[in-house]
C-alpha positions as CSV (number, residue, x, y, z in Angstrom):
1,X,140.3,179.0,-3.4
2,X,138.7,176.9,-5.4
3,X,139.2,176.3,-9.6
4,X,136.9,177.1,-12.1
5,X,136.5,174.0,-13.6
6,X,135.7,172.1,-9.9
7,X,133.3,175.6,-9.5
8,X,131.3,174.6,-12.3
9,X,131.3,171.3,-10.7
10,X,129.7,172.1,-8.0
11,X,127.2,174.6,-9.6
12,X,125.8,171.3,-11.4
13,X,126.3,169.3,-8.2
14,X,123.8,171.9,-6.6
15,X,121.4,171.8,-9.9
16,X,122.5,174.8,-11.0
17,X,123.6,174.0,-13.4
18,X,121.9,172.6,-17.6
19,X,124.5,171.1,-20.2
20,X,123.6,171.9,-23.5
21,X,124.7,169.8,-26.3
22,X,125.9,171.3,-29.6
23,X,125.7,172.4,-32.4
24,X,123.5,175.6,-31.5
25,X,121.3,177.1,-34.3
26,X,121.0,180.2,-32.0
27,X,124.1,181.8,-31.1
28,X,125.5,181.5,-28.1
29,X,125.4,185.4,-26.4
30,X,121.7,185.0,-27.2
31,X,120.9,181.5,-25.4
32,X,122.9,182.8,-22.2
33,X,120.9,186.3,-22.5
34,X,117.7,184.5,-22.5
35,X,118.6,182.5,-19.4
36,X,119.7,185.5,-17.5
37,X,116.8,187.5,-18.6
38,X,114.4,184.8,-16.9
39,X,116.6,183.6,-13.6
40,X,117.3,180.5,-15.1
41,X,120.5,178.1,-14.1
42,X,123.8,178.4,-15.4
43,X,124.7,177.0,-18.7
44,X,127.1,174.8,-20.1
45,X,127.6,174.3,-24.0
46,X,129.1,171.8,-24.6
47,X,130.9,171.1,-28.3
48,X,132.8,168.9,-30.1
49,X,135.0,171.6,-32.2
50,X,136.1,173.8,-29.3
51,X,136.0,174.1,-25.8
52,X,133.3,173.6,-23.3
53,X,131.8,177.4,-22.9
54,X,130.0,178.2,-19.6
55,X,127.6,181.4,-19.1
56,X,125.6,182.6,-15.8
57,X,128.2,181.3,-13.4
58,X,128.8,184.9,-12.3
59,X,125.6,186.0,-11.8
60,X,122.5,185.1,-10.9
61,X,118.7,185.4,-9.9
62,X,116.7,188.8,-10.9
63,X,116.8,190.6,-7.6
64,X,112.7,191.5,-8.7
65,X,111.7,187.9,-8.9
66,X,110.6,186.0,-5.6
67,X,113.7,183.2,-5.2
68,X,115.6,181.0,-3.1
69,X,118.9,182.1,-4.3
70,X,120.0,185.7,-4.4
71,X,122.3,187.3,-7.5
72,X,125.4,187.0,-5.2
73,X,124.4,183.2,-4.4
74,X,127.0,181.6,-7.1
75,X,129.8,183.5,-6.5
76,X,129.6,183.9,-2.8
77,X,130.2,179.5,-3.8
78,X,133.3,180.2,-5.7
79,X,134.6,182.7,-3.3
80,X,134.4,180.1,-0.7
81,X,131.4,181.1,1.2
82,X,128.3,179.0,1.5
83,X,125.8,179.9,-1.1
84,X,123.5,181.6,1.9
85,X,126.1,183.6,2.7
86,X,124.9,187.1,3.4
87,X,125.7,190.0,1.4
88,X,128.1,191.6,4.0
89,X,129.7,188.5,4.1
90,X,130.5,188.7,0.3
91,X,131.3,192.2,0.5
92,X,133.7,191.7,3.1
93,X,135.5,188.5,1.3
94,X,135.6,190.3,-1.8
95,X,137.6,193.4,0.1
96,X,139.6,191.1,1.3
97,X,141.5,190.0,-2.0
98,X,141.9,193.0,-2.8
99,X,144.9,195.3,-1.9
100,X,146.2,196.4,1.6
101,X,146.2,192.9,2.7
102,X,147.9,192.4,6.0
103,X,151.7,190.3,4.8
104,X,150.0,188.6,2.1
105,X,152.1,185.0,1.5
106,X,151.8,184.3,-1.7
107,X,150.9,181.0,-2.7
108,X,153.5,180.7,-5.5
109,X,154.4,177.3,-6.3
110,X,157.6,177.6,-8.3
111,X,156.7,175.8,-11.6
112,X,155.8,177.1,-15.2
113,X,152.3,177.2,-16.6
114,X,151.4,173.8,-18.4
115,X,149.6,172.3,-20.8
116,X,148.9,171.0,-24.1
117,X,149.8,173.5,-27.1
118,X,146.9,174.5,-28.9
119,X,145.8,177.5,-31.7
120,X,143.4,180.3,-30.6
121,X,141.0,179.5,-33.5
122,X,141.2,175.8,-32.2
123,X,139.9,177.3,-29.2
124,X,136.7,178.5,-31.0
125,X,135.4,181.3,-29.1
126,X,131.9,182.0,-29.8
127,X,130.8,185.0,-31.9
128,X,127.6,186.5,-30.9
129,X,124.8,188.1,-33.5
130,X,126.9,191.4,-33.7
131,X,130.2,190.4,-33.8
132,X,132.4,190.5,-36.4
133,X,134.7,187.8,-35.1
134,X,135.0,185.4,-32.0
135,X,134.9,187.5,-29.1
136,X,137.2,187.1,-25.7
137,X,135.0,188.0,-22.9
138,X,136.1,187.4,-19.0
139,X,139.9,187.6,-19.9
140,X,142.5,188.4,-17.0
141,X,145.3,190.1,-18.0
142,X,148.7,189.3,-16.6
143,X,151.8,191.8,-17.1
144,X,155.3,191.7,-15.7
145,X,156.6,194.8,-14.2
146,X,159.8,195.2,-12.3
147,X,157.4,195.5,-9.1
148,X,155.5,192.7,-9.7
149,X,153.1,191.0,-11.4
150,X,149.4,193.0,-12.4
151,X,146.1,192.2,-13.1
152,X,143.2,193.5,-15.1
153,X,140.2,192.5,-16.6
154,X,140.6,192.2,-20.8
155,X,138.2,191.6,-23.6
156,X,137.8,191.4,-27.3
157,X,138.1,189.4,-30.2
158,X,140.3,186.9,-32.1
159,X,141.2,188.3,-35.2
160,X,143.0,185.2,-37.0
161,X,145.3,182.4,-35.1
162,X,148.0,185.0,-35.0
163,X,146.1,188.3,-34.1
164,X,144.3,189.4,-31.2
165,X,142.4,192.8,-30.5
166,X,141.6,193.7,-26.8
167,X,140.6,196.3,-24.8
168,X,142.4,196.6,-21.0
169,X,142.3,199.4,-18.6
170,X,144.2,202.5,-19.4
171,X,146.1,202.4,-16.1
172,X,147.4,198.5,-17.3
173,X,148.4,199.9,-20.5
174,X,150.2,202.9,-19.2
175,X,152.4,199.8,-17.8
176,X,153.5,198.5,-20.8
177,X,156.5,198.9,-22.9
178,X,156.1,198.8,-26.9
179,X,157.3,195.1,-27.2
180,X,155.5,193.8,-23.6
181,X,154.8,190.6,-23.2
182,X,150.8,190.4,-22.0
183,X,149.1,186.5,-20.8
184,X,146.1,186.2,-21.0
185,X,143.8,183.8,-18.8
186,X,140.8,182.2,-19.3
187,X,138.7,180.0,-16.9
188,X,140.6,181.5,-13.8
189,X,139.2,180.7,-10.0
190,X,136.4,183.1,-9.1
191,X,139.2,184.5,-6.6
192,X,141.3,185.5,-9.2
193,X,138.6,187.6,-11.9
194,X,136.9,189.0,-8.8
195,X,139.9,190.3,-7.4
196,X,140.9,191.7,-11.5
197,X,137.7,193.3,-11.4
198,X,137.9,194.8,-7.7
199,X,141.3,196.0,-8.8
200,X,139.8,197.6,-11.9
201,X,136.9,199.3,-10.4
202,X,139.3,200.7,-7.7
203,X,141.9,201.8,-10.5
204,X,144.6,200.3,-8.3
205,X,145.9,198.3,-11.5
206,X,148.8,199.4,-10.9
207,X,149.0,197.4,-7.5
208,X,150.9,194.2,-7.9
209,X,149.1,191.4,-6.8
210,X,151.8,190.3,-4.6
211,X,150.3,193.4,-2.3
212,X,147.1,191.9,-2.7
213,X,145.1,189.5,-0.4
214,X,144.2,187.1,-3.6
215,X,147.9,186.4,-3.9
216,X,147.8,184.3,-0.5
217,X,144.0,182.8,-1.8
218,X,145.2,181.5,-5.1
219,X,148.2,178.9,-6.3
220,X,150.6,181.2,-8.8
221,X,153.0,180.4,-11.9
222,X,155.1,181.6,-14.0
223,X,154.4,183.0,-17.3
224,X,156.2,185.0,-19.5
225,X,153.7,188.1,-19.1
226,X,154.0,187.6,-14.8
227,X,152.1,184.7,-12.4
228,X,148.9,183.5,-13.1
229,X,146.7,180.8,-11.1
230,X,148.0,177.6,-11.4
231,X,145.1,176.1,-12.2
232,X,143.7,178.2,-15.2
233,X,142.0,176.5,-18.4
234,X,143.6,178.5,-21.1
235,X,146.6,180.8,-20.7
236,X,147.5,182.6,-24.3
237,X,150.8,184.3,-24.4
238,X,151.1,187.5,-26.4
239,X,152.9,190.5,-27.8
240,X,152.2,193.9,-28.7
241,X,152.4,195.0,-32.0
242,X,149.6,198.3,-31.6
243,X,148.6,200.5,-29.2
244,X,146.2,202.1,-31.0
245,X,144.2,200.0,-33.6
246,X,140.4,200.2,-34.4
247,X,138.2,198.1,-31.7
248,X,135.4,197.6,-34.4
249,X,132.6,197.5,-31.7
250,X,131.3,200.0,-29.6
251,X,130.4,197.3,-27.2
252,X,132.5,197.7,-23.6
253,X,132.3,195.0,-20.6
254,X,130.4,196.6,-17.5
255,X,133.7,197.2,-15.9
256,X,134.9,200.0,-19.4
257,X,132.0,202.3,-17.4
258,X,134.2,202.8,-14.4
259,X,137.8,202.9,-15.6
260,X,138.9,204.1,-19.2
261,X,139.9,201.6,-21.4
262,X,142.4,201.6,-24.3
263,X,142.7,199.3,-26.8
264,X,145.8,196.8,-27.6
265,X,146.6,194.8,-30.9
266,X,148.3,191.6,-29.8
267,X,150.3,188.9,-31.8
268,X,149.8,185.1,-30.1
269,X,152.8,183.8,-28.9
270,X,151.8,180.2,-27.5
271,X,148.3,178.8,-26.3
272,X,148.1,176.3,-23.9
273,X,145.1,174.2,-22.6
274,X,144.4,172.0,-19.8
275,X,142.5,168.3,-21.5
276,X,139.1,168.9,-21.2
277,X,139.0,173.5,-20.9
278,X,136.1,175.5,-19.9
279,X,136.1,178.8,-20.1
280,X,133.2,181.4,-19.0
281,X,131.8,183.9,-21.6
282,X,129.3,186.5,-20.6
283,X,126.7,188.1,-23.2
284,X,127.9,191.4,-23.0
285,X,125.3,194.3,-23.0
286,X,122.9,192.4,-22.4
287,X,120.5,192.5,-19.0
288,X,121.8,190.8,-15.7
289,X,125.2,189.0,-17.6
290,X,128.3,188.2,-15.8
291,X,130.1,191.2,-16.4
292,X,127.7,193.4,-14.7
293,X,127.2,191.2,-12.1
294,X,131.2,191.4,-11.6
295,X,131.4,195.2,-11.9
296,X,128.9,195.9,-9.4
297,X,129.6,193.1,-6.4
298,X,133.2,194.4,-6.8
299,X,132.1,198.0,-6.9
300,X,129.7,197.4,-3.6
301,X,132.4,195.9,-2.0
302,X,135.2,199.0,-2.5
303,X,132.8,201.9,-1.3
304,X,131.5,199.1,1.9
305,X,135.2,199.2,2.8
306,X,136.0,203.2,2.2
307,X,132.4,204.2,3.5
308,X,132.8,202.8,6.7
309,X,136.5,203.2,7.3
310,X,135.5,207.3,6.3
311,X,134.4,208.2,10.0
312,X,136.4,205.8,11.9
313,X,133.0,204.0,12.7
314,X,130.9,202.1,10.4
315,X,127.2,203.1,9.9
316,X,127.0,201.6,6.5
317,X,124.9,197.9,7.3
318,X,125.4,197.3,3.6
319,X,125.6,198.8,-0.5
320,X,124.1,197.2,-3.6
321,X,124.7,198.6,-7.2
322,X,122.7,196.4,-8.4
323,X,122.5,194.7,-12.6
324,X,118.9,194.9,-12.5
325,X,119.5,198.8,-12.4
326,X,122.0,198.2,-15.0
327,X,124.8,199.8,-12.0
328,X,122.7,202.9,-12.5
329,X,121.6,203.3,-9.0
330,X,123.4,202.8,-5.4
331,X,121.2,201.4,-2.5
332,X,122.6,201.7,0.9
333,X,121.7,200.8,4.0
334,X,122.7,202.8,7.3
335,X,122.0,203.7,10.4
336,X,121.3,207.7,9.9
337,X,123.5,209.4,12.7
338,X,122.0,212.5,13.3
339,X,119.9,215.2,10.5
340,X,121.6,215.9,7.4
341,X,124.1,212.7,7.9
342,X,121.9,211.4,4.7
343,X,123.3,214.4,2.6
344,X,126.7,214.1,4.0
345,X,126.8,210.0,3.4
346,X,125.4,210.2,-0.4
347,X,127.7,212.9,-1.3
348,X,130.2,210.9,-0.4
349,X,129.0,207.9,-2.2
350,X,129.0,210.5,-5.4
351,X,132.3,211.3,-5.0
352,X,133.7,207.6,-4.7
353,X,132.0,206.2,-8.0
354,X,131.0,207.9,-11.2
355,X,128.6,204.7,-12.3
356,X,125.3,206.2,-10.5
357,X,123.7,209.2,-10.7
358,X,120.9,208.1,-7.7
359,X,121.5,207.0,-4.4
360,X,118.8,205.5,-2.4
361,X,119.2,205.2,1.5
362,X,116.9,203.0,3.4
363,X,117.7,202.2,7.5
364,X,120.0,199.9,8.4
365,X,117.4,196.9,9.3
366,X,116.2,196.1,5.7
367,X,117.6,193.1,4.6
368,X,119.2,193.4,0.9
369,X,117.7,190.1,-0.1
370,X,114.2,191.5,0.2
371,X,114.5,193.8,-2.8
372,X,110.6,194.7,-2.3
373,X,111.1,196.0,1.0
374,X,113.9,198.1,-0.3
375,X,112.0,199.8,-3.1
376,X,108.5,199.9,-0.7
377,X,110.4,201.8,1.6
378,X,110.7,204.3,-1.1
379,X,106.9,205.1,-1.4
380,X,106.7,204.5,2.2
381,X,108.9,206.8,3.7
382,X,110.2,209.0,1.3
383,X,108.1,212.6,1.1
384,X,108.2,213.5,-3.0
385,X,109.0,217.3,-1.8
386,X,111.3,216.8,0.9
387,X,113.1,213.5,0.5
388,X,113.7,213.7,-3.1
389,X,117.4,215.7,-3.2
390,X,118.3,217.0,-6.9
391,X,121.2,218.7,-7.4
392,X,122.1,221.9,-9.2
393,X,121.9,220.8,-13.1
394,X,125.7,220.7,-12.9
395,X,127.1,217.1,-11.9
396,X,129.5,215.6,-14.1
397,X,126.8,213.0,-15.9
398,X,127.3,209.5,-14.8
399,X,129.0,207.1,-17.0
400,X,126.2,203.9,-16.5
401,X,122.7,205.9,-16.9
402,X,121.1,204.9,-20.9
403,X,119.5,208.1,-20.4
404,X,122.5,210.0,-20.2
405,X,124.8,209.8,-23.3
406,X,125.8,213.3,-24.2
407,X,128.5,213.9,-21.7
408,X,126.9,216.7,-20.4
409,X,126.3,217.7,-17.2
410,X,123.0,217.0,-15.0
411,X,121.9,216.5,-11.7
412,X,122.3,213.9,-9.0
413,X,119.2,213.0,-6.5
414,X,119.7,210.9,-3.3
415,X,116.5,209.7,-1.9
416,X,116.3,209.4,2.0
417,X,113.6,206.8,2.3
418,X,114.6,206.3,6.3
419,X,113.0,207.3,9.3
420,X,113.9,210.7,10.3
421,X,116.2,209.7,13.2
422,X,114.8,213.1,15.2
423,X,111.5,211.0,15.6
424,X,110.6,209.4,18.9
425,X,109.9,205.6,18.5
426,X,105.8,206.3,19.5
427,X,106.0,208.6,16.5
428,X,107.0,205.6,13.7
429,X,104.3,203.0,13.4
430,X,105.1,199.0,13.6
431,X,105.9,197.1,10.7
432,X,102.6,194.7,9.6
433,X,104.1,191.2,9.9
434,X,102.1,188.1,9.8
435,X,103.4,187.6,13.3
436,X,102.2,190.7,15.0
437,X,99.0,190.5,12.6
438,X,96.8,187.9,13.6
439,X,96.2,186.0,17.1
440,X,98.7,182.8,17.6
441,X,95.6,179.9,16.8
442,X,94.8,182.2,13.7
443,X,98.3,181.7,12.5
444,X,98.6,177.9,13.4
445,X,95.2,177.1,11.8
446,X,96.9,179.1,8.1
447,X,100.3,177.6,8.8
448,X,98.2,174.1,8.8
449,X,95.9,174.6,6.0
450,X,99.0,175.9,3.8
451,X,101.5,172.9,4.6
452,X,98.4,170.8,3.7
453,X,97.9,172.6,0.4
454,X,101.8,172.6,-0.6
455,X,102.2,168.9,0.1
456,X,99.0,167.4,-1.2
């Protein structure tokens, strides 16, 4: 797979990428905020007292703005795919690092990690607005076990050159002795903090990655806290010296809504750094950043692969949780089997993730690029009174929802904006296209007059 440094490479190579020269007036989490928020490029800031910091390379373009590229477009690049790969594609590549790979090899190259020693305040991780110091965003964790080596996502912030405080999931720390040794990688191939994530959002943490189809994707060394890729920009080795100190932020990384998190004081053991690093950082809790981008491609991807492996056929087309819903709402797309197989598929979806409290199914022909046609079909096809499915007020409250942060209970709604599959063709009327609209010298004459207008 391919390393983060030649990723961002080729995100610039494809102009999608700007370079930004310090020093920055504005801090950081806000510049890359502001570019997400309006479907801009990637950026790059580059400094002269740290390393080179890169935001945006995880997501992508708003999914309610008309573009070429699509939110999955950049890392559908890094996984390997072209960048107009579908979104079953992605889903289906992302599965695939995950575990129950079929006798993964891993790609384990026999050599320590290397690189020139550095400090972690040399590093100089940049501290957003709110933050009290630098923060660590788009971490993964390594840790040692005797059945291998696991991964997680890890975030937080760097106390002093000696002193970390992080937040991993639960099911990582319930790995951990008291004196473990944790390493932690920045700038790691899109392979390798996609598959983190898919592990995380699956809470199969505890899987090593040696079971997992990333471990045959990715080049892996030694460190003292397990194998990491071979090619990562900054690998920081550390102890524990807290289980349980104060996080001092209520802020969490998109992936803390789907797994419970605990948090970890570590002391630095060695930093090392390749010659010229860069790292990603996202702007966490902020619309449309990296980290929700992450969370919800990796989420899509695990209930793809359980949804259609539940029947022992596979109706499901595709799934989106998309950022612009802030993971608050599932879209699926699927060919409806028979009455009632629209209940039977969103309670399922319920029961496999506790980000969403909304499920939206459309039929299996609408393309999850065209975002307009997906919510259209809404309005369209969905009756207010008979397609619109609440619950009883007694669902466990989804963890994503803004609107929802009492921890009580509520209700759930699936909306079945599909044709109701009891219909008869004759009964469902044809889609207006500008194909089956107007006569064929019509459309050659406005085809004509508009590649006149867009060249002139």
């Amino acid at each position: 797979m391919i390393p983060f440094a030649q990723y961002v490479q080729g995100l610039a190579g494809d102009d999608d990428l700007v370079h930004l020269d310090g020093p920055f007036d504005v801090p950081v989490d806000v510049l890359a905020g502001e570019a997400l928020r309006a479907s801009g490029p990637a950026l790059q800031f580059e400094r002269s007292n740290g390393v080179d910091l890169v935001s945006g390379v995880f997501s992508g373009a708003d999914l309610m703005q008309q573009r070429d590229a699509q939110p999955w477009s950049r890392l559908s690049l890094g996984l390997g795919l072209d960048p107009d790969a579908t979104l079953v594609d992605l889903l289906e590549r992302i599965s695939d690092l995950g575990p129950g790979a079929v006798d993964p090899d891993p790609t384990y190259t026999g050599q320590s990690a290397s690189g020139t020693d550095a400090d972690v305040q040399e590093v100089q991780l940049p501290q957003g607005e709110a933050d009290t110091w630098p923060a660590l965003t788009l971490g993964v964790a390594s840790v040692a076990t005797a059945d291998g080596t696991h991964w997680a996502p890890i975030h937080g912030s760097v106390v002093s050159g000696e002193k970390l405080r992080v937040r991993v999931p639960d099911s990582l720390q319930s790995l951990l002795s008291d004196d473990a040794t944790i390493t932690i990688t920045l700038g790691v191939p899109p392979a390798a903090i996609t598959a983190a994530y898919l592990l995380a959002v699956t809470e199969r943490v505890d899987t090593p990655i040696q079971s997992c189809g990333v471990a045959s994707a990715v080049p892996l060394v030694p460190t003292n806290g397990g194998l990491v890729p071979s090619t990562t920009e900054i690998v920081v080795e550390t102890k524990i010296t807290d289980r349980q100190p104060d996080f001092r932020s209520d802020r969490r990384e998109a992936w803390e809504y789907v797994t419970k998190s605990e948090s970890l004081s570590l002391s630095v053991e060695r930093v090392l750094t390749t010659d010229d690093p860069v790292v990603p950082v996202t702007p966490v809790g902020r619309p449309l950043a990296d980290d929700l981008q992450l969370t919800g491609l990796t989420t899509a991807a695990a209930l793809y692969h359980r949804v259609n492996n539940y029947w022992g056929i596979s109706p499901v087309e595709w799934i989106l949780v998309p950022a612009e819903a802030e993971l608050g709402v599932c879209f699926v797309a699927s060919d409806v089997l028979y009455a009632g197989f629209e209940w039977q598929l969103a309670n399922i979806l319920f029961s496999f993730s506790s980000l969403f409290d909304t499920v939206v199914i459309v039929d299996e022909d609408v393309p999850p690029q065209d975002f307009g046609r997906v919510l259209a079909d809404i309005w369209l096809k969905a009756h207010p009174a008979r397609d619109w499915i609440f619950s009883d007020p007694d669902a466990p409250a989804a963890t994503r929802p803004r609107y929802r942060r009492d921890g009580e209970t509520g209700s759930r709604v699936y909306v079945n904006a599909a044709w109701d599959p009891r219909w008869e063709d004759t009964y469902i009327a044809p889609r207006v296209t500008f194909e089956n609209s107007f006569p064929s010298v019509v459309r050659d004459t406005a085809l004509a007059l508009w590649n006149e207008e867009t060249t002139s």
